[in-house]
C-alpha positions in Angstrom: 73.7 2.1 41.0 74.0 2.7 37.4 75.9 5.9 38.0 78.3 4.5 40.3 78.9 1.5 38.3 79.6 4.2 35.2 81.8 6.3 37.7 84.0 2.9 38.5 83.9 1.6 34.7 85.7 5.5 34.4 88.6 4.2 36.5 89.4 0.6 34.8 92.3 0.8 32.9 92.2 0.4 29.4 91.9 -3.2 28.4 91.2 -4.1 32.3 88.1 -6.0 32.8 87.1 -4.9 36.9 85.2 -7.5 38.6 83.1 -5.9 41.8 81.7 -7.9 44.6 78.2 -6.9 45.5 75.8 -8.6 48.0 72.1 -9.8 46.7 70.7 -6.3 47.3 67.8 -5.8 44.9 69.4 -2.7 43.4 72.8 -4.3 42.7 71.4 -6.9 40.8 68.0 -6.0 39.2 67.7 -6.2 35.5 67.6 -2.5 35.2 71.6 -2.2 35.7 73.3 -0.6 32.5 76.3 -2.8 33.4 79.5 -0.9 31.9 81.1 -3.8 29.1 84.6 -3.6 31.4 82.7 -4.3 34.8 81.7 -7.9 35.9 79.8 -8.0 39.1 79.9 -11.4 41.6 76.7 -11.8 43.8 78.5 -12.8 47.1 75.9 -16.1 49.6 73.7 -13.5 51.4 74.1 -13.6 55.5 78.0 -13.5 54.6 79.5 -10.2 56.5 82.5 -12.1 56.5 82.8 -11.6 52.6 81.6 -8.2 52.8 83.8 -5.9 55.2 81.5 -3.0 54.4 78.5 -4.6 56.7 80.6 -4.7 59.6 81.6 -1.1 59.0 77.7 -0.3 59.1 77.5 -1.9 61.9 80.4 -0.3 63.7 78.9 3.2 62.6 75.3 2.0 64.0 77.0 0.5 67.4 78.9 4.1 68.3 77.7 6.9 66.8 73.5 5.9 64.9 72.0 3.8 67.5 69.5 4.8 70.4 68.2 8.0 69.0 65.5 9.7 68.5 65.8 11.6 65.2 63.3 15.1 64.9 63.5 14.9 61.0 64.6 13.6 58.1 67.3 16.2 57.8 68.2 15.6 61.5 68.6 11.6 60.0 71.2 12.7 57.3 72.7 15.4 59.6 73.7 12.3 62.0 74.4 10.4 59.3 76.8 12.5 57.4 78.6 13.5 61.1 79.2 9.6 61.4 80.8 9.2 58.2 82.8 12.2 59.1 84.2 10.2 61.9 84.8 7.8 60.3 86.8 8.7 57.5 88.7 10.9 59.5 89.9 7.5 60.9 91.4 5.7 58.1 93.5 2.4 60.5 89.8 2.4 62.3 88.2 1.4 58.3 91.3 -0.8 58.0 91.1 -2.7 61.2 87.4 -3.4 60.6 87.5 -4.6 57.2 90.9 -6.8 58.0 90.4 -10.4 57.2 93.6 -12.5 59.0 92.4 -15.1 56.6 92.5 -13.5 53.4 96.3 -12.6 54.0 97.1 -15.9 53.5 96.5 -15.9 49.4 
């Protein structure tokens, strides 16, 4: 988390101050994060999906193309896994229509 954090802090624009949403995961919000000094990070309520587009892409990705299998291996796991995000990505409106809140077009 620490590198991704340092990756995104990278990518603020001078003098910007990036604020980044981040459910109550341990690893987003445990003491241990080097938090960059231009990155905020807001603990959205847990059980909140609708805050947090990404969990419904999860689940989209477990629904079609992770669930009812039996995996051999480990590597057989991240072989699926990386296929899937293949799939996905190579369907950018399918990410968009997902993650689209009718409500937050309003603001």
């Amino acid at each position: 988390m620490n590198l991704h954090l340092a990756e995104i802090s990278l990518h603020v624009a001078p003098g910007a101050h990036a604020v980044v949403l981040m459910d109550q995961a341990g690893w987003h919000l445990t003491p241990k994060l080097e938090l960059p000094a231009n990155i905020s990070i807001i603990a959205i309520p847990s059980k909140c999906p609708e805050l947090n587009p990404q969990e419904n892409i999860w689940q989209f990705m477990r629904d079609n193309w992770l669930s009812n299998r039996v995996f051999s291996s480990y590597d057989d796991i991240v072989d699926h896994c990386c296929d899937a995000w293949n799939k996905l990505v190579d369907q950018p409106w399918k990410i968009m229509s997902i993650g689209l809140r009718n409500w937050a077009q309003e603001f």
